[in-house]
VMD Tcl script that draws the C-alpha trace (Angstrom):
set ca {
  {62.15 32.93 -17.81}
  {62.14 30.36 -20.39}
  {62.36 29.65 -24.07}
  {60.44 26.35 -23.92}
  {57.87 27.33 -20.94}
  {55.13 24.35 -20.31}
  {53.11 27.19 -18.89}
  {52.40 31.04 -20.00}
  {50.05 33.54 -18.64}
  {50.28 36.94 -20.13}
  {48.59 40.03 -18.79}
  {45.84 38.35 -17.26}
  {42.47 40.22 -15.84}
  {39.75 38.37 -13.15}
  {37.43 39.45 -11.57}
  {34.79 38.70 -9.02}
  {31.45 40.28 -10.04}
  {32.71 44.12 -10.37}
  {35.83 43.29 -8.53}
  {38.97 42.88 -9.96}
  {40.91 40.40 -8.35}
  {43.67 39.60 -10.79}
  {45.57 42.74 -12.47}
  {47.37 42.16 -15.41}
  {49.72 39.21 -14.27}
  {52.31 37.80 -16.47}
  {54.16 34.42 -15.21}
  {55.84 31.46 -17.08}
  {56.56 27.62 -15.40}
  {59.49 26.10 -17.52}
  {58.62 22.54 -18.32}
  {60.18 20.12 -15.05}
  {60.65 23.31 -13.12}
  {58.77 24.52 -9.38}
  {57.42 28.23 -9.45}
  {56.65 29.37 -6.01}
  {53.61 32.40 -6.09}
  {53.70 33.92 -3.01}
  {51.71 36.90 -1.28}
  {49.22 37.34 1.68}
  {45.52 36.40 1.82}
  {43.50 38.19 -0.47}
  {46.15 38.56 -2.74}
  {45.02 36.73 -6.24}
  {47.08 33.63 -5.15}
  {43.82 31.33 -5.60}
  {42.48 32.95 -8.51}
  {45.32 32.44 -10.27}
  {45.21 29.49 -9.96}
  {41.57 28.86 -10.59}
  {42.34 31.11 -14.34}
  {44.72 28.98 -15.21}
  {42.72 25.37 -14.04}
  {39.80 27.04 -16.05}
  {37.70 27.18 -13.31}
  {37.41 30.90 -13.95}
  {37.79 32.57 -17.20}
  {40.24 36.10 -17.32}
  {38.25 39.15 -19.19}
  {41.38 39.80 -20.61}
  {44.80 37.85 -21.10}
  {45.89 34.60 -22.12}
  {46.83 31.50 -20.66}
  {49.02 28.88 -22.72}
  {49.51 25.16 -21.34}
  {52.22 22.80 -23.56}
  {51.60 25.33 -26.46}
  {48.13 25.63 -26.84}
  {45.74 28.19 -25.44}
  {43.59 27.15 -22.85}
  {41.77 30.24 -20.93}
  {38.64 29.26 -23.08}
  {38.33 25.80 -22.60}
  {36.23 23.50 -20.12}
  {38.00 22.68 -17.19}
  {37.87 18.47 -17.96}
  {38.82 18.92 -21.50}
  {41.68 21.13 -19.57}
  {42.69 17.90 -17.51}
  {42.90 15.88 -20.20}
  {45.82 17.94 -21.90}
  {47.62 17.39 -18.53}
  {47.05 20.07 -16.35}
  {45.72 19.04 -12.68}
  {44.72 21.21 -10.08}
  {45.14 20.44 -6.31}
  {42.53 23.03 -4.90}
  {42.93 24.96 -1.38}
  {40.96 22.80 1.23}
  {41.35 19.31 -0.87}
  {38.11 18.89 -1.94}
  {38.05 15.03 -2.03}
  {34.88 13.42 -2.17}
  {34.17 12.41 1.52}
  {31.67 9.62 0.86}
  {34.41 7.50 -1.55}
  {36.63 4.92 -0.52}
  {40.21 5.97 -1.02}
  {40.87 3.99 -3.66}
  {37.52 5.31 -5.79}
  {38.74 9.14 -5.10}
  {42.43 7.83 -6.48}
  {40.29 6.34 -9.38}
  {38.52 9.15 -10.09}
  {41.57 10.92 -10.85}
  {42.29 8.27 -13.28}
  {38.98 8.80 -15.18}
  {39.93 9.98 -18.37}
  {42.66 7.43 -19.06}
  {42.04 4.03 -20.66}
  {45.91 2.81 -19.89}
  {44.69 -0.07 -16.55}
  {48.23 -1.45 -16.68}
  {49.72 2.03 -16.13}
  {46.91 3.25 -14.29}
  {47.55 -0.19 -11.99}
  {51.57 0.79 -11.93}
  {50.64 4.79 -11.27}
  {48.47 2.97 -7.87}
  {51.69 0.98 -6.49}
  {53.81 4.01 -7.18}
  {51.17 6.09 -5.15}
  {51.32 3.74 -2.21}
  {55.47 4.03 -2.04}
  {54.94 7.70 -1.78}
  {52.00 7.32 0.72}
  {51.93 3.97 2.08}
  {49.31 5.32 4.94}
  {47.20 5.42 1.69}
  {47.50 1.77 0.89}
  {46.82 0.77 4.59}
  {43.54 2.87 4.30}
  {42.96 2.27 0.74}
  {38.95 1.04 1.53}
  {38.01 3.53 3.97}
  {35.69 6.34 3.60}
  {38.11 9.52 2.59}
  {36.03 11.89 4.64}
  {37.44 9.78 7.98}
  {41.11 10.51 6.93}
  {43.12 13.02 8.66}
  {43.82 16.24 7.52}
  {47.28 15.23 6.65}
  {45.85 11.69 5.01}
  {43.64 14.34 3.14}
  {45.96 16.01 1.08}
  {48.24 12.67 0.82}
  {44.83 11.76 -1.37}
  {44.13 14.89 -2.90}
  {47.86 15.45 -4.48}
  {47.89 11.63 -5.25}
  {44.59 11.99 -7.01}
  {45.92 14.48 -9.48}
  {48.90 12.75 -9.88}
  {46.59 9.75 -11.25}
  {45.49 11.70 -14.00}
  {49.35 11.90 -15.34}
  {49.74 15.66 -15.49}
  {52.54 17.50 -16.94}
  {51.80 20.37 -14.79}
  {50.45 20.19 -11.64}
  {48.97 22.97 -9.69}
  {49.30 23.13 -5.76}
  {47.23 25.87 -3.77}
  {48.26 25.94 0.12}
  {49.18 22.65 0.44}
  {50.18 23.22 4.33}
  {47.09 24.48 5.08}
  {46.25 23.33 8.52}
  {49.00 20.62 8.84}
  {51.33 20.20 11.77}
  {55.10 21.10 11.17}
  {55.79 17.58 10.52}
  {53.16 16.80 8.07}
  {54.08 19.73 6.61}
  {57.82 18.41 5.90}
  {56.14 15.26 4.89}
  {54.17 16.58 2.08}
  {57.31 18.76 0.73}
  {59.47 15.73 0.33}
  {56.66 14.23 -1.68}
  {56.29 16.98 -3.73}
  {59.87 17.32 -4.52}
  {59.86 13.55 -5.64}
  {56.97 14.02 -7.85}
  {58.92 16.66 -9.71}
  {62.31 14.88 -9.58}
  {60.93 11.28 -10.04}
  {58.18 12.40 -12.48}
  {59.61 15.38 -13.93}
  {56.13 17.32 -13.70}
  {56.24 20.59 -13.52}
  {54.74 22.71 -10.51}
  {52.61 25.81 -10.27}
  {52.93 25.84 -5.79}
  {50.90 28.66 -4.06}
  {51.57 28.69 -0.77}
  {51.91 30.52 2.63}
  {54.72 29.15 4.50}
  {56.87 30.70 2.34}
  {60.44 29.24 3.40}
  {59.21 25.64 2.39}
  {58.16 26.89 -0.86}
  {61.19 29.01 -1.68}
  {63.60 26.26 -0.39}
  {61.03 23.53 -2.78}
  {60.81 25.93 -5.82}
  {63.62 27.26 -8.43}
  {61.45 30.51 -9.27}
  {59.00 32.69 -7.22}
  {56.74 35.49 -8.02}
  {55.28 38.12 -5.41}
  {51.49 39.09 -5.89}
  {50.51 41.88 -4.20}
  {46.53 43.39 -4.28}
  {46.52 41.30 -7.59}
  {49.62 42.49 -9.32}
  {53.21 40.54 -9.31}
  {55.62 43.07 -7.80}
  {58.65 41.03 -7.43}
  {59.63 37.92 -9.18}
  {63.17 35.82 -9.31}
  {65.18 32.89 -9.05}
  {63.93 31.78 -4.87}
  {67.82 31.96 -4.20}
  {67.76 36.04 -5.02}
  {64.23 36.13 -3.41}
  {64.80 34.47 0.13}
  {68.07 37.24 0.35}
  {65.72 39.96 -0.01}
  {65.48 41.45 2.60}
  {62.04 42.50 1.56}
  {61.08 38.78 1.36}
  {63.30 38.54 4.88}
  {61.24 40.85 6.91}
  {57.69 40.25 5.51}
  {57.36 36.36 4.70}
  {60.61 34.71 6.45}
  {59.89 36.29 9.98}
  {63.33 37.44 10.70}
  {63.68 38.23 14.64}
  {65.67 41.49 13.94}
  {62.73 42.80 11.21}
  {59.91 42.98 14.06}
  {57.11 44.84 13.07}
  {58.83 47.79 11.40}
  {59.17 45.89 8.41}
  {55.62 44.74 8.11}
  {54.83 48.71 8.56}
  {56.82 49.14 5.65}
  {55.57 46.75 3.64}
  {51.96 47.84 4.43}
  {53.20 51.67 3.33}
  {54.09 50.30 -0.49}
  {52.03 49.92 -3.42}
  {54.09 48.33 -5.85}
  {57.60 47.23 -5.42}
  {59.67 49.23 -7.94}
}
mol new
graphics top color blue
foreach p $ca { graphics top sphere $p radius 0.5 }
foreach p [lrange $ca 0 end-1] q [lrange $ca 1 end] { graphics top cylinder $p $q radius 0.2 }
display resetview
């Protein structure tokens, strides 16, 4: 994909216990760039994700952040090279204000005049964030949620970001909300993306490059113009009226995309 790739996992393995949930999957991020992963529950998306945040280590395979080798390292010392992981379901901490879960994510820097400039540049993004900054973040919306959970990765500076369902559970128009953000992050900030997501039209219309994971494996990955005229991608992810059911039939009938 690319000669200079911020990000580079090669041929990883993860499992559960006994069960393999990751199968030898190769994919790159180019440094400034969105990579869509896309694929239906159960599919690895997560634990991707959670291999490459260091949450979980691969038995085999390699994962390579800004240069350096990661897949054996802690998850905080992880953070600290720049790598920040928005997790499925948020995961704030319910019982902090909003402005001690933004600070949190702030918790390895020692900058306070950037960390005091990354705060105002927050609240222009989110400004429902400012107007709640002292509230408990458990009594935010679901919406006002994820506002705070992508804000308080973006605290922490990262150079790559990683977003897992970001949609979840948000109305149509949150859901547009949250996209625009996200595209500003990467256009104002220039940080790279790692976006896992279901609804996949916003994330091939938000991402330059997507990869298809299927039972653990990538089966189909390419530039998200290419993908979202696949008819493949068409039938099974984009819901196209004429597709109907026969084309989740024949989806369900493959193995691996050839």
């Amino acid at each position: 994909m690319s000669a200079d790739p911020i990000l580079k996992v090669s041929n990883i393995e993860t499992y559960y216990g006994r069960i393999m949930a990751v199968r030898g999957v190769s994919l790159e991020v180019a440094r400034g760039d969105i990579v869509a992963v896309l694929g239906a529950n159960g599919a690895g998306k997560t634990t991707i994700l959670k291999t490459i945040s260091g949450v979980l280590d691969p038995l085999k395979g390699s994962v390579e952040f800004d240069g350096m080798r990661i897949d054996r390292l802690d998850p905080d010392r992880i953070v600290r090279l720049g790598l920040a992981h928005v997790p499925e379901g948020r995961e704030i901490f319910p019982f902090l204000s909003v402005r001690e879960n933004l600070m949190m994510g702030a918790f390895a820097r020692s900058d306070r005049d950037a960390v005091a400039a990354d705060l105002e540049r927050i609240y222009g993004y989110f400004p429902v964030l400012k107007a709640r900054i002292d509230k408990g973040a458990g009594l935010l919306s679901g919406g006002e949620q994820q506002m705070l959970a992508i804000s308080r990765a973006f605290m922490s500076r990262p150079k790559l970001l990683l977003l897992d369902e970001p949609s979840l559970g948000l109305s149509p128009l949150l859901v547009r909300e949250i996209f625009t953000i996200i595209r500003r992050l990467n256009a104002e900030a220039g940080i790279a993306m790692l976006l896992v997501e279901q609804n996949a039209r916003m994330a091939l219309e938000t991402a330059q490059y997507g990869y298809v994971l299927e039972v653990g494996r990538i089966v189909m990955a390419d530039s998200c113009e290419r993908l979202m005229q696949s008819q493949d991608i068409q039938e099974f992810y984009l819901g196209a009226k004429e597709a109907g059911a026969r084309g989740e039939r024949r989806w369900k009938k493959r193995k691996v995309w050839r």
